[in-house]
CHARMM-style PDB file with segment names, atoms N, HN, CA, C and O in Angstrom:
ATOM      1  N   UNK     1     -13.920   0.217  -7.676  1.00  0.00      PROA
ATOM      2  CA  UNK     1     -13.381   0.614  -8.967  1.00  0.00      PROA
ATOM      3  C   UNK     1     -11.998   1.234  -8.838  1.00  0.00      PROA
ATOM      4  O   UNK     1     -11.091   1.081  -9.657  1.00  0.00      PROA
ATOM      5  N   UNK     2     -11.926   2.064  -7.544  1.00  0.00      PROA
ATOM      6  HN  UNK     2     -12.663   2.189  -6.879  1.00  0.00      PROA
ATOM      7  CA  UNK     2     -10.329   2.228  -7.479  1.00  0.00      PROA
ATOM      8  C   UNK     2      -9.159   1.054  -7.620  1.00  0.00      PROA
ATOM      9  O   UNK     2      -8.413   0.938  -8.592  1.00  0.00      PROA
ATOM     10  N   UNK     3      -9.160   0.349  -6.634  1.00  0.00      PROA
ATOM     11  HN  UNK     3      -9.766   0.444  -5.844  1.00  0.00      PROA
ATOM     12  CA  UNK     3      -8.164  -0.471  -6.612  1.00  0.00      PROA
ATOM     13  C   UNK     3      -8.414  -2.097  -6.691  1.00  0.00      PROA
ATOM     14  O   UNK     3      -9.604  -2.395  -6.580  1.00  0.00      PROA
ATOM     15  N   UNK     4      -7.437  -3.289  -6.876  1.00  0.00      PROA
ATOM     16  HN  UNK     4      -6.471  -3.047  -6.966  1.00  0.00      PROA
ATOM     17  CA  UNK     4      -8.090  -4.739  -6.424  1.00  0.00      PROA
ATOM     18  C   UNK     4      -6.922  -4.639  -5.553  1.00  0.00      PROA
ATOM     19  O   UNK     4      -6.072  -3.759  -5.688  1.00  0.00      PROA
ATOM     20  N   UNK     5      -6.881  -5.730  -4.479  1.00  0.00      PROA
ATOM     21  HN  UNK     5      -7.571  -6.445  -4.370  1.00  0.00      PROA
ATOM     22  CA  UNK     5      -6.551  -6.190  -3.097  1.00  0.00      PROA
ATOM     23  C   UNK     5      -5.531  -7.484  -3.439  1.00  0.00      PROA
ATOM     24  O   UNK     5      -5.784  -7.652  -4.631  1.00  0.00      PROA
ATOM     25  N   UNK     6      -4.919  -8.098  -3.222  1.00  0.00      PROA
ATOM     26  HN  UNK     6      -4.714  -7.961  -2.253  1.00  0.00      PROA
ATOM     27  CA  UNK     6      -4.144  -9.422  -3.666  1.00  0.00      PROA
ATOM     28  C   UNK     6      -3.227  -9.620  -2.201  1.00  0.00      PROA
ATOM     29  O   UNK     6      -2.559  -8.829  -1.535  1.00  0.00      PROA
ATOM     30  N   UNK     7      -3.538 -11.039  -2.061  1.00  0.00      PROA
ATOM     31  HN  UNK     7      -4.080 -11.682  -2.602  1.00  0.00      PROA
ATOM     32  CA  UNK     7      -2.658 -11.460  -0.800  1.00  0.00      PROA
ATOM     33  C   UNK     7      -1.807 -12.219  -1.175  1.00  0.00      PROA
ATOM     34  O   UNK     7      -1.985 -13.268  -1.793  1.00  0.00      PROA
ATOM     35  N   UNK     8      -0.416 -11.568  -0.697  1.00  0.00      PROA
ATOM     36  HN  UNK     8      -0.272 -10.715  -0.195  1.00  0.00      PROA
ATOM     37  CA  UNK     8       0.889 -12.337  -1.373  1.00  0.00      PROA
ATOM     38  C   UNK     8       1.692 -12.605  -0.681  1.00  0.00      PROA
ATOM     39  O   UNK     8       1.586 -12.242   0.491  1.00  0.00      PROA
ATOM     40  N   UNK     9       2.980 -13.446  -1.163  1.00  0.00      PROA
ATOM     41  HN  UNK     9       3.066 -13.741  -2.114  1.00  0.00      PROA
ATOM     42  CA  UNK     9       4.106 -13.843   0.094  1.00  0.00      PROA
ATOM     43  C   UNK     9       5.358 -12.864  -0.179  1.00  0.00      PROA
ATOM     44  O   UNK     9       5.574 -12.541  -1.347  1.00  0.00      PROA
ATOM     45  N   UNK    10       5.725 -12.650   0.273  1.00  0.00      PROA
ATOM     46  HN  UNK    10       5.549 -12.913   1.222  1.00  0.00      PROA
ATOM     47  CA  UNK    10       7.334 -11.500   0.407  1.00  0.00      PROA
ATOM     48  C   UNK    10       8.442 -13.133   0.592  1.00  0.00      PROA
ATOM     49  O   UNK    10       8.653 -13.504   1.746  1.00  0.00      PROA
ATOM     50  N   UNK    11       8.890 -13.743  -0.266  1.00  0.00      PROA
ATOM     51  HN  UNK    11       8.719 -13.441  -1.204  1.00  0.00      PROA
ATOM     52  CA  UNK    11       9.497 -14.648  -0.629  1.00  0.00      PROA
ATOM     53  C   UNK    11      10.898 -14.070   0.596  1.00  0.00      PROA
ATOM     54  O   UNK    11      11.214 -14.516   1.699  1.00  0.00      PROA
ATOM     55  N   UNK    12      11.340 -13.173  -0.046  1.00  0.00      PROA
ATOM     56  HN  UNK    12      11.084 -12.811  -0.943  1.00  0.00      PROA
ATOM     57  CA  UNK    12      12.795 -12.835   1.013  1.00  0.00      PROA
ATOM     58  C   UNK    12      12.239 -12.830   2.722  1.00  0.00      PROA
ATOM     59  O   UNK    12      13.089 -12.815   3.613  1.00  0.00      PROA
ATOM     60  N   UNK    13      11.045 -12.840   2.993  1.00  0.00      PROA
ATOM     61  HN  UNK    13      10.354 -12.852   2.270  1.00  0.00      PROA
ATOM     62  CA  UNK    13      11.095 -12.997   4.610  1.00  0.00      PROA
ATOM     63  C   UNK    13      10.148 -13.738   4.758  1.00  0.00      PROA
ATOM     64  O   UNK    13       9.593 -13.720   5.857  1.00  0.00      PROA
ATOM     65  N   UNK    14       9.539 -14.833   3.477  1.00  0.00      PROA
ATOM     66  HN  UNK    14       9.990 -14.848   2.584  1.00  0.00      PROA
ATOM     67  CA  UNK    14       8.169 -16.122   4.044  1.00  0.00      PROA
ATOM     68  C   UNK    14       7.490 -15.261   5.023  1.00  0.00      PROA
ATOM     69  O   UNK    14       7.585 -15.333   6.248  1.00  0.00      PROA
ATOM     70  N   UNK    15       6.680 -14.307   4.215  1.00  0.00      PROA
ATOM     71  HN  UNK    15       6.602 -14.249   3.220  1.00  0.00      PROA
ATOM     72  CA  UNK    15       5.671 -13.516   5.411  1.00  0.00      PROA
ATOM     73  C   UNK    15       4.650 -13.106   4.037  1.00  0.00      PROA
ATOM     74  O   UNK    15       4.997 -12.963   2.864  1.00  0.00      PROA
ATOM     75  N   UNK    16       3.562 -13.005   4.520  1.00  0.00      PROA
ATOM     76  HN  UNK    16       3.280 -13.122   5.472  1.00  0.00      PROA
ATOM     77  CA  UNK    16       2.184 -12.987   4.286  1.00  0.00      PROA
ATOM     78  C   UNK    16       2.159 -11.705   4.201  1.00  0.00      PROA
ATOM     79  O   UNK    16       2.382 -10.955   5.151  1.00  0.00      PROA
ATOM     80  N   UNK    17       1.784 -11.221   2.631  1.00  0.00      PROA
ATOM     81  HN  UNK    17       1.603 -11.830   1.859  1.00  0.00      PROA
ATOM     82  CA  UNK    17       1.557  -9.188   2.752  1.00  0.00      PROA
ATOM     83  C   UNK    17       0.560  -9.045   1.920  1.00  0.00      PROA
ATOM     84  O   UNK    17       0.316  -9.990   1.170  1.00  0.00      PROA
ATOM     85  N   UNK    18      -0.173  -7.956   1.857  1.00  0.00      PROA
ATOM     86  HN  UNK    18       0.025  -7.188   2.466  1.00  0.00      PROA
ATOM     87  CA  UNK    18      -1.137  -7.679   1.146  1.00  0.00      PROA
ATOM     88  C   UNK    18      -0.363  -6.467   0.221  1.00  0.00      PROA
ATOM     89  O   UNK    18       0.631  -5.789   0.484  1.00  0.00      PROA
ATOM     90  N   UNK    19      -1.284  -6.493  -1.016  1.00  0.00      PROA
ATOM     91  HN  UNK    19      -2.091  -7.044  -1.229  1.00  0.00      PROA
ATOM     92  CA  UNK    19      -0.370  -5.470  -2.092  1.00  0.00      PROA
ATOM     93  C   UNK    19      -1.679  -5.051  -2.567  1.00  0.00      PROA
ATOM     94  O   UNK    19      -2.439  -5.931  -2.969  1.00  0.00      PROA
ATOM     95  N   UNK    20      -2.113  -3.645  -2.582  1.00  0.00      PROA
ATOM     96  HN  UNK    20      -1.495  -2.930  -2.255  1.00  0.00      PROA
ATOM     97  CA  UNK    20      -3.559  -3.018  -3.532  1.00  0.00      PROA
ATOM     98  C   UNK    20      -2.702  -2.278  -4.524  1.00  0.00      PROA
ATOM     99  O   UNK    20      -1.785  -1.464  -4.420  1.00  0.00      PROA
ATOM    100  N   UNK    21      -3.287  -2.815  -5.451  1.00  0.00      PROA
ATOM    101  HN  UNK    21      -4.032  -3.477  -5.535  1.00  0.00      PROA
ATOM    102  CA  UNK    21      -3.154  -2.230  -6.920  1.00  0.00      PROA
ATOM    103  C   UNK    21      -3.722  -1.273  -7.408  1.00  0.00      PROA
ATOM    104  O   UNK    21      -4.529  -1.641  -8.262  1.00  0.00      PROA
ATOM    105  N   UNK    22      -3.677   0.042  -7.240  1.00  0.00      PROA
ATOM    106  HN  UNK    22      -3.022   0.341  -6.546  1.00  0.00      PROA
ATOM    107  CA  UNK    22      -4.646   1.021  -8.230  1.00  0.00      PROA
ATOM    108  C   UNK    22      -4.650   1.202  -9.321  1.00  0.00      PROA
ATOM    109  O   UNK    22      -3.698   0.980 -10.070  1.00  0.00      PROA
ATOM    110  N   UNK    23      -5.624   1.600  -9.608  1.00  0.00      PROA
ATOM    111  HN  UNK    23      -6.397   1.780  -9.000  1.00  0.00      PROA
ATOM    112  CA  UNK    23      -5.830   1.662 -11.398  1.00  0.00      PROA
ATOM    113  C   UNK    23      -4.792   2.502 -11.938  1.00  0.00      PROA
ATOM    114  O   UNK    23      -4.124   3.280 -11.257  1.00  0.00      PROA
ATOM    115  N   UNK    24      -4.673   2.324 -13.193  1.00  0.00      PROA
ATOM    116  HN  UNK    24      -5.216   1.692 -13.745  1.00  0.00      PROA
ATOM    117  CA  UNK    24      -3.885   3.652 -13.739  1.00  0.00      PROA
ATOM    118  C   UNK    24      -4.572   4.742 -14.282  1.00  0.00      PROA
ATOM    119  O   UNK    24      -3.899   5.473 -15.008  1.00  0.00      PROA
ATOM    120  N   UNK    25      -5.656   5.008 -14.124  1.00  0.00      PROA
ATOM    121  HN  UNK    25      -6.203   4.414 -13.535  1.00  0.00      PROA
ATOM    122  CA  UNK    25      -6.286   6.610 -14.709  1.00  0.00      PROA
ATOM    123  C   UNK    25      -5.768   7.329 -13.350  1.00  0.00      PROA
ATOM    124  O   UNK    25      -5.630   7.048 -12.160  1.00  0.00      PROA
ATOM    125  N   UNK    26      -5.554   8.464 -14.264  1.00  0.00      PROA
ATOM    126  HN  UNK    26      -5.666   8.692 -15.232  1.00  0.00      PROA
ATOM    127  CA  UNK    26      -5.058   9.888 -13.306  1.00  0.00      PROA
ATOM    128  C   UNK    26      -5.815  10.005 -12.288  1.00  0.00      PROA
ATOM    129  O   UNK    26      -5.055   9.855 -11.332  1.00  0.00      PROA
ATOM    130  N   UNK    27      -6.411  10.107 -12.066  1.00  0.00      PROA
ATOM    131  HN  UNK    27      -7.029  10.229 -12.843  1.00  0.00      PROA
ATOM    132  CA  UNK    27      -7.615  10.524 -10.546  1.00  0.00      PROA
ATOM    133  C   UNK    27      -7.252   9.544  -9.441  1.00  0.00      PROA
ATOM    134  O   UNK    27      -7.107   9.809  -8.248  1.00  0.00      PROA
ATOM    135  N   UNK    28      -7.107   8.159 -10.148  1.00  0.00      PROA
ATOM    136  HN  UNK    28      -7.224   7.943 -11.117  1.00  0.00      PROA
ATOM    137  CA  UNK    28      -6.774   7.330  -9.177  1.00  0.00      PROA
ATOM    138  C   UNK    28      -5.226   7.113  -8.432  1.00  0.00      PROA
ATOM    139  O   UNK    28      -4.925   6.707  -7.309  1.00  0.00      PROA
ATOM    140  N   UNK    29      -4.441   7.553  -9.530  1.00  0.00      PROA
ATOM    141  HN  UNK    29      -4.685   7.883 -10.442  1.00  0.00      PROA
ATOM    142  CA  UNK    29      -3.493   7.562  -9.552  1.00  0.00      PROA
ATOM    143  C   UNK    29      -2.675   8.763  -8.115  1.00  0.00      PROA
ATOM    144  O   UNK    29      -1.835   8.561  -7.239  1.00  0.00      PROA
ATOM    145  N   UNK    30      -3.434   9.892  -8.514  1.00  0.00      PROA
ATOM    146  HN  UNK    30      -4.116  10.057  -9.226  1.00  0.00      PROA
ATOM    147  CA  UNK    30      -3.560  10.953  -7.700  1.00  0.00      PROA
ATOM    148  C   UNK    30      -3.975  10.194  -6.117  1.00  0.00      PROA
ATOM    149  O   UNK    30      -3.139   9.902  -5.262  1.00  0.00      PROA
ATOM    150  N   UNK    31      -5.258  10.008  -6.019  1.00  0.00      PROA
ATOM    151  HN  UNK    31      -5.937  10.246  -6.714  1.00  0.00      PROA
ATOM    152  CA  UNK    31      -5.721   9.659  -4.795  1.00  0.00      PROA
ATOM    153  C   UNK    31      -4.387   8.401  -4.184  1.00  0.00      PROA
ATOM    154  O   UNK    31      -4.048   8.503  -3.004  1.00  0.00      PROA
ATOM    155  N   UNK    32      -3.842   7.487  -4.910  1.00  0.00      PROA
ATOM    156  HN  UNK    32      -4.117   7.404  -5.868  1.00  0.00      PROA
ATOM    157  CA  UNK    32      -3.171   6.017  -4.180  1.00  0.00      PROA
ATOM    158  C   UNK    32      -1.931   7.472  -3.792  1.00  0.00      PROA
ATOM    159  O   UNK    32      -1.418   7.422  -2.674  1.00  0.00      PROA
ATOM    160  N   UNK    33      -1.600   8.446  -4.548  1.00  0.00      PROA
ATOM    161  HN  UNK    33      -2.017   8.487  -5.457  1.00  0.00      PROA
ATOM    162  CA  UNK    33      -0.215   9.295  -3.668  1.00  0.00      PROA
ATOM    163  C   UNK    33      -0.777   9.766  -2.574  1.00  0.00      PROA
ATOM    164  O   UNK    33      -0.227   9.364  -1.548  1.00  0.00      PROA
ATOM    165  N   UNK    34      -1.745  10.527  -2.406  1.00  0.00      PROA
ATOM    166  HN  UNK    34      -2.192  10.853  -3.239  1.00  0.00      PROA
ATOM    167  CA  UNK    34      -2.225  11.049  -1.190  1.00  0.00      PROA
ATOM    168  C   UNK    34      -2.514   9.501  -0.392  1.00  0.00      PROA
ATOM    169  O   UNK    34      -2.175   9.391   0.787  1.00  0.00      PROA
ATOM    170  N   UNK    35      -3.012   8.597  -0.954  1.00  0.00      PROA
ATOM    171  HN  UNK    35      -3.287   8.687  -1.911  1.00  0.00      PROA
ATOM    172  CA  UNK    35      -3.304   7.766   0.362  1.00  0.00      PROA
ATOM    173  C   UNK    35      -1.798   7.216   0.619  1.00  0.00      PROA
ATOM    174  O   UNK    35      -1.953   6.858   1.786  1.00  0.00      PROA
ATOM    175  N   UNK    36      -0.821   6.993   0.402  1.00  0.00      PROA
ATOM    176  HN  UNK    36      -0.696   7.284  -0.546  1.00  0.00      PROA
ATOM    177  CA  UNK    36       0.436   6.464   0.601  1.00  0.00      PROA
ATOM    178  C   UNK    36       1.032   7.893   1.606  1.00  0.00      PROA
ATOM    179  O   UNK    36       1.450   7.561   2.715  1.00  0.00      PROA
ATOM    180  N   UNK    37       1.076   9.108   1.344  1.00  0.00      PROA
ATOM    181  HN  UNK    37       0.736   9.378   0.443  1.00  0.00      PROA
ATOM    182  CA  UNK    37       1.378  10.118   2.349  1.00  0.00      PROA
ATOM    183  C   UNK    37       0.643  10.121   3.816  1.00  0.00      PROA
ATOM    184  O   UNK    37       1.203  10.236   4.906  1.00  0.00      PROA
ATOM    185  N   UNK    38      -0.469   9.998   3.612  1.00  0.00      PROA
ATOM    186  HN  UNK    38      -0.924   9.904   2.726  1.00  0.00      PROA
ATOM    187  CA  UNK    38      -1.676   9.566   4.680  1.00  0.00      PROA
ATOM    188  C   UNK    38      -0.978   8.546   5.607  1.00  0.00      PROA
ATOM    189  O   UNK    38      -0.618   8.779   6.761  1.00  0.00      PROA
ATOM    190  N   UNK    39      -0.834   7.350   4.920  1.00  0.00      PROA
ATOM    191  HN  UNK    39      -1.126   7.161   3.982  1.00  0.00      PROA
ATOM    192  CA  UNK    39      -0.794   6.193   5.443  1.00  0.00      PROA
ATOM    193  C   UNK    39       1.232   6.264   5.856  1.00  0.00      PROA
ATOM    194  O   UNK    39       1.814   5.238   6.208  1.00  0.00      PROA
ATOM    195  N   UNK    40       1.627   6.988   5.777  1.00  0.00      PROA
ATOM    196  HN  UNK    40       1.154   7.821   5.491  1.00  0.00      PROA
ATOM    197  CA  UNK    40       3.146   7.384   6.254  1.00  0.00      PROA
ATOM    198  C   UNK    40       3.109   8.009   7.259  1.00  0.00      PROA
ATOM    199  O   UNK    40       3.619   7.562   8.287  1.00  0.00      PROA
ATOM    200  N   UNK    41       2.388   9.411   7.207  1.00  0.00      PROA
ATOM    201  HN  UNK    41       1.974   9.774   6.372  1.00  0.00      PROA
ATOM    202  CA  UNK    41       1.909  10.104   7.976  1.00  0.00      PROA
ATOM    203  C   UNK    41       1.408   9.238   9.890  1.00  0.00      PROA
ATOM    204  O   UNK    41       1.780   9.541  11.024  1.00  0.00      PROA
ATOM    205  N   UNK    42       0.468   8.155   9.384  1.00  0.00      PROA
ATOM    206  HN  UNK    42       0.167   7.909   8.463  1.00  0.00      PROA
ATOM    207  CA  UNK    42      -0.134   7.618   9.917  1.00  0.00      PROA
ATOM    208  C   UNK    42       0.202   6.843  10.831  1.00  0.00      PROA
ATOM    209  O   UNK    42      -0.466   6.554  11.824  1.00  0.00      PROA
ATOM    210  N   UNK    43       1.736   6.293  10.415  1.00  0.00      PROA
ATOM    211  HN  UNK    43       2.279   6.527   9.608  1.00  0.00      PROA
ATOM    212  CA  UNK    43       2.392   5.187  10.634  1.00  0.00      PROA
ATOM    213  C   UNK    43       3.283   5.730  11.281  1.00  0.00      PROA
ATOM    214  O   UNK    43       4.045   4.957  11.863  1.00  0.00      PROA
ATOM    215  N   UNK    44       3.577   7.462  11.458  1.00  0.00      PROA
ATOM    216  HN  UNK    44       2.959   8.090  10.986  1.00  0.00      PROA
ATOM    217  CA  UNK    44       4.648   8.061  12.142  1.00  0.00      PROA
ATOM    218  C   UNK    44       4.206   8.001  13.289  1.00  0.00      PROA
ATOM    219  O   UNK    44       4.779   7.356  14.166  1.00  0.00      PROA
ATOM    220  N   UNK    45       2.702   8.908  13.555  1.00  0.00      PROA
ATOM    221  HN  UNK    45       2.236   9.432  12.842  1.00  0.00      PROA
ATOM    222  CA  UNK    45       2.079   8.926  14.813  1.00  0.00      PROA
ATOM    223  C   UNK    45       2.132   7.396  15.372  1.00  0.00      PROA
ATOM    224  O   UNK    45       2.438   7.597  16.547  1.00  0.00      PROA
ATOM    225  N   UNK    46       2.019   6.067  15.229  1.00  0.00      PROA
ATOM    226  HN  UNK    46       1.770   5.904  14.274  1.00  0.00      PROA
ATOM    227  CA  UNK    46       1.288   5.113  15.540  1.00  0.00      PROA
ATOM    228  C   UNK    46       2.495   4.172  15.819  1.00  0.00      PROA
ATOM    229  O   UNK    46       2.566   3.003  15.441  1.00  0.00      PROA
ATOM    230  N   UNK    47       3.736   5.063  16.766  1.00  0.00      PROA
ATOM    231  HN  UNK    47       3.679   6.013  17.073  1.00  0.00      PROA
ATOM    232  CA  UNK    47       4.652   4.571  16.875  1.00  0.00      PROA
ATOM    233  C   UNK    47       4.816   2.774  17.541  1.00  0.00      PROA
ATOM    234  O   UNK    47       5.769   2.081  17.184  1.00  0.00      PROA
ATOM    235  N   UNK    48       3.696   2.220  18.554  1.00  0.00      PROA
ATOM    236  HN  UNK    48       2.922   2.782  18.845  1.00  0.00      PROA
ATOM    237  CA  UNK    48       3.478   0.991  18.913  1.00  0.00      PROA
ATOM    238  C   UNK    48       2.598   0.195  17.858  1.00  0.00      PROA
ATOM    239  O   UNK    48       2.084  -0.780  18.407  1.00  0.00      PROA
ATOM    240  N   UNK    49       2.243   0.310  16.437  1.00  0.00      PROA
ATOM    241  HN  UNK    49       2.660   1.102  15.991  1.00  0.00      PROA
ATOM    242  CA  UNK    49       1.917  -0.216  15.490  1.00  0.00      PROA
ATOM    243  C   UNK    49       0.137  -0.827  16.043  1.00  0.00      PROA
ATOM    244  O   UNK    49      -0.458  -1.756  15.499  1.00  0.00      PROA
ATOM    245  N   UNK    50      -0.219  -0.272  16.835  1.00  0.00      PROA
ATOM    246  HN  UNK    50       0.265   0.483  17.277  1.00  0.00      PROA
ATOM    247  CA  UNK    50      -1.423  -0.176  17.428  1.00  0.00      PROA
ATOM    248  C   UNK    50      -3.036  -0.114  16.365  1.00  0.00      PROA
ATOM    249  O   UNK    50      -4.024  -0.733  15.971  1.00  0.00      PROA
ATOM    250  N   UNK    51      -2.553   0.701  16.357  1.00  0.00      PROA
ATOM    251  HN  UNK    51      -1.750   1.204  16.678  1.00  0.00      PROA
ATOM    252  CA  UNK    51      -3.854   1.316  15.190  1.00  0.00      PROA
ATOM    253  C   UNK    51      -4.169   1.311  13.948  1.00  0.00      PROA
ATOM    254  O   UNK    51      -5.345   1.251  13.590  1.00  0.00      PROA
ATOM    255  N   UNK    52      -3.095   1.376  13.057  1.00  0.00      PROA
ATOM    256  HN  UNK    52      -2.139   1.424  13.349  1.00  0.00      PROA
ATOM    257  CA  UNK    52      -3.355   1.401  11.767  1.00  0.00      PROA
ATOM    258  C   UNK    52      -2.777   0.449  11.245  1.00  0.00      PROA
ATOM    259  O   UNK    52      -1.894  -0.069  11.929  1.00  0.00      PROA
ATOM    260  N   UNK    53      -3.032  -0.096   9.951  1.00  0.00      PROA
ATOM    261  HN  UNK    53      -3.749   0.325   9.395  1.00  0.00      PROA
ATOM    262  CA  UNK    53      -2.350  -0.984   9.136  1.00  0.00      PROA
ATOM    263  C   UNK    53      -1.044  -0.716   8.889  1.00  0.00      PROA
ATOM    264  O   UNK    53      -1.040   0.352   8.277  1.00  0.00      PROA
ATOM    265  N   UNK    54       0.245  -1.166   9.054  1.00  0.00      PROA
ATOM    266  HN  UNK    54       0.242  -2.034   9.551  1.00  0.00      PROA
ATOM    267  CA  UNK    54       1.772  -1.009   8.639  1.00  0.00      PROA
ATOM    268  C   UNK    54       1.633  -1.085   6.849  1.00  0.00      PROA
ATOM    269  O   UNK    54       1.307  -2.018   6.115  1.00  0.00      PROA
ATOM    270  N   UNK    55       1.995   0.187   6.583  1.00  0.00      PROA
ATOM    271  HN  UNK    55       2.259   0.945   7.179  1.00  0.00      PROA
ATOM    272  CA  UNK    55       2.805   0.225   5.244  1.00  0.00      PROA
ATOM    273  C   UNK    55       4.431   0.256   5.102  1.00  0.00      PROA
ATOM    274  O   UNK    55       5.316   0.886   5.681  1.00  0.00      PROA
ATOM    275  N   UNK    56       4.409  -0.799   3.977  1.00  0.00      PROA
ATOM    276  HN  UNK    56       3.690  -1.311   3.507  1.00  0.00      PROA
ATOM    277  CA  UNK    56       5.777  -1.098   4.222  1.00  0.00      PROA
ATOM    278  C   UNK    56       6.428  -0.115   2.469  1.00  0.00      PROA
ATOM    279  O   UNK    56       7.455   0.561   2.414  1.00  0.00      PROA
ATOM    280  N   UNK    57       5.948  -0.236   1.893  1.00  0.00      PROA
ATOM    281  HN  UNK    57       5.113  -0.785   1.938  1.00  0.00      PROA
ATOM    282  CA  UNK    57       6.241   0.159   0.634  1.00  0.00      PROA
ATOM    283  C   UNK    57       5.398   0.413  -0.758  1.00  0.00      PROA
ATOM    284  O   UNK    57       4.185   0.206  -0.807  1.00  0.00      PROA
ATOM    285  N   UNK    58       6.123   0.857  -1.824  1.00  0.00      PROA
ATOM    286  HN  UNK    58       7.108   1.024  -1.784  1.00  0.00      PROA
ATOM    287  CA  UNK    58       5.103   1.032  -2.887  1.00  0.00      PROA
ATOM    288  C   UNK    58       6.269   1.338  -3.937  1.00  0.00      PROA
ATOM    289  O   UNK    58       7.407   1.788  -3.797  1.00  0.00      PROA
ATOM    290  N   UNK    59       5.541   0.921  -5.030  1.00  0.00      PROA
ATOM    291  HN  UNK    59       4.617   0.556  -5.143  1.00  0.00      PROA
ATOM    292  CA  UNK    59       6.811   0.741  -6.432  1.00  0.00      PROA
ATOM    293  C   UNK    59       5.335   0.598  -7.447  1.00  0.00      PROA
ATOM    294  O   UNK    59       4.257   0.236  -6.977  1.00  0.00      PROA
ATOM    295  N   UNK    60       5.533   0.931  -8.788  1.00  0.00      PROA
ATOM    296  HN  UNK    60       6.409   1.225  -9.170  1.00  0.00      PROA
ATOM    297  CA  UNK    60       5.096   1.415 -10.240  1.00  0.00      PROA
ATOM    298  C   UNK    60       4.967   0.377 -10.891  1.00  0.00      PROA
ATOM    299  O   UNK    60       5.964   0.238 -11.600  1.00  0.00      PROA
ATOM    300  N   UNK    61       4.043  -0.668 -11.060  1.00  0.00      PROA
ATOM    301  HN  UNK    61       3.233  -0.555 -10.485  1.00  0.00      PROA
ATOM    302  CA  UNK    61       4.122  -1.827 -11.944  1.00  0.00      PROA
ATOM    303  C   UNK    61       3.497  -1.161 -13.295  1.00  0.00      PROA
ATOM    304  O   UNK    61       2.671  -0.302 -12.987  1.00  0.00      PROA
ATOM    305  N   UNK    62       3.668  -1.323 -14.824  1.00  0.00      PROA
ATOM    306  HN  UNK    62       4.339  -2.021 -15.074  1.00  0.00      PROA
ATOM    307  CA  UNK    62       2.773  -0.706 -15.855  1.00  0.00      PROA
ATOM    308  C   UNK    62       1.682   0.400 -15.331  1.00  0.00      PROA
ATOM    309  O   UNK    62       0.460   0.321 -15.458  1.00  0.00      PROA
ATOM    310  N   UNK    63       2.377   1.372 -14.756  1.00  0.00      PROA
ATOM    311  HN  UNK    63       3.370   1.436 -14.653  1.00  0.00      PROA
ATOM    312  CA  UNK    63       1.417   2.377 -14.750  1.00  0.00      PROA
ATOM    313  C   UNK    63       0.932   2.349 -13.536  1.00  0.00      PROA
ATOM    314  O   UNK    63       0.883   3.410 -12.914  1.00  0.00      PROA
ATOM    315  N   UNK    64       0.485   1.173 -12.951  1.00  0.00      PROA
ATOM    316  HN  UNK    64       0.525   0.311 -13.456  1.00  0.00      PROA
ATOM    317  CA  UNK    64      -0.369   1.272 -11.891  1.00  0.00      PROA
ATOM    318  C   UNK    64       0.455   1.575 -10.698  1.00  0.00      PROA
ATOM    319  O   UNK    64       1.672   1.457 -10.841  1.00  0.00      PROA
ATOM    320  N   UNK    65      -0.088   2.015  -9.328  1.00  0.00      PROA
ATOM    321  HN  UNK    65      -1.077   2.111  -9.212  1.00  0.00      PROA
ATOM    322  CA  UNK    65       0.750   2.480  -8.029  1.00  0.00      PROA
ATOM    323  C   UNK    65       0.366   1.244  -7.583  1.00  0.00      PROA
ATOM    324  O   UNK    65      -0.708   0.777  -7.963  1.00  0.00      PROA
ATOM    325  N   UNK    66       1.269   0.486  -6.637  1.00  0.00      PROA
ATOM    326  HN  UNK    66       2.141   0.865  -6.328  1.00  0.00      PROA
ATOM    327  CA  UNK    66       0.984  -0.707  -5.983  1.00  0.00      PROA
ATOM    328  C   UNK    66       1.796  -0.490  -4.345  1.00  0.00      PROA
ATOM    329  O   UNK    66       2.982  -0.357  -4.044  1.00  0.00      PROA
ATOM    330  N   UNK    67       0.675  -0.527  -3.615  1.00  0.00      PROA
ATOM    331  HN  UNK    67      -0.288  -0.635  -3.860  1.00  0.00      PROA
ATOM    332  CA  UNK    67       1.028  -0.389  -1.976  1.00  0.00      PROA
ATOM    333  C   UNK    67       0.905  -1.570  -1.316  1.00  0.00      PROA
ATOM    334  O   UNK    67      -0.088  -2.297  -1.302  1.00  0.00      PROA
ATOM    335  N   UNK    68       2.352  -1.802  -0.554  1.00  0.00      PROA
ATOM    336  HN  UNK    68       3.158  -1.211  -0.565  1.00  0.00      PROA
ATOM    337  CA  UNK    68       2.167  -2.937  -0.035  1.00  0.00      PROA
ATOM    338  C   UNK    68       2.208  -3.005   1.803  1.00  0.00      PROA
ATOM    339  O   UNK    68       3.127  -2.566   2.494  1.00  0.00      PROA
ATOM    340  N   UNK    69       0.847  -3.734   2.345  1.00  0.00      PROA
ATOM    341  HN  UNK    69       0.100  -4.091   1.784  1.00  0.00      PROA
ATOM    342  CA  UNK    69       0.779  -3.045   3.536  1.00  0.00      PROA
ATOM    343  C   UNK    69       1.198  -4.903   4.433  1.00  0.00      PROA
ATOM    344  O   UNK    69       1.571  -5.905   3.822  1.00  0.00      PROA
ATOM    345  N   UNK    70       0.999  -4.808   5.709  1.00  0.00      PROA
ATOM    346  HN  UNK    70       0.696  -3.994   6.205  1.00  0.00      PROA
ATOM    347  CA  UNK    70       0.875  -6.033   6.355  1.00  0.00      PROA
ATOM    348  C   UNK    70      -0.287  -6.574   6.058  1.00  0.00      PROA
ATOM    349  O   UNK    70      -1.254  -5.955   5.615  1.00  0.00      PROA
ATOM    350  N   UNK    71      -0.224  -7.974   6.336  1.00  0.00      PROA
ATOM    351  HN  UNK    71       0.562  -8.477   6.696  1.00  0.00      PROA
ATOM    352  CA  UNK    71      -1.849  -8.767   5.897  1.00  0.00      PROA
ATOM    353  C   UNK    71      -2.695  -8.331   7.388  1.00  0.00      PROA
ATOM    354  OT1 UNK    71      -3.868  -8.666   7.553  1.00  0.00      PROA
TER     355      UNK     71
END
């Protein structure tokens, strides 16, 4: 119920990315900022890209937070 998942192409580099969409009610909204700090956080420690999923970005479509990570 938080978020849906969508696998997409990044046209400017023909590469394969995944983008989760969270809802727009506040709670959720709240949780996708903490998980985007998390997942920064995450990505500092994990300097050989080893462990965690690469987040590359996140931008505001109608309300909703949309994070876009590697596929």
């Amino acid at each position: 119920t938080f978020s849906n998942v969508y696998l997409c192409v990044d046209l400017q580099n023909d590469v394969e990315i995944v983008i989760k969409v969270c809802r727009n009610k506040r709670s959720y909204v709240l949780a996708a900022e903490d998980e985007i700090k998390t997942i920064k956080y995450l990505n500092s420690l994990d300097q050989g890209q080893e462990f965690f999923v690469k987040y590359h970005s996140s931008f505001n479509y109608k309300k909703h937070i949309c994070i876009v990570f590697e596929k």
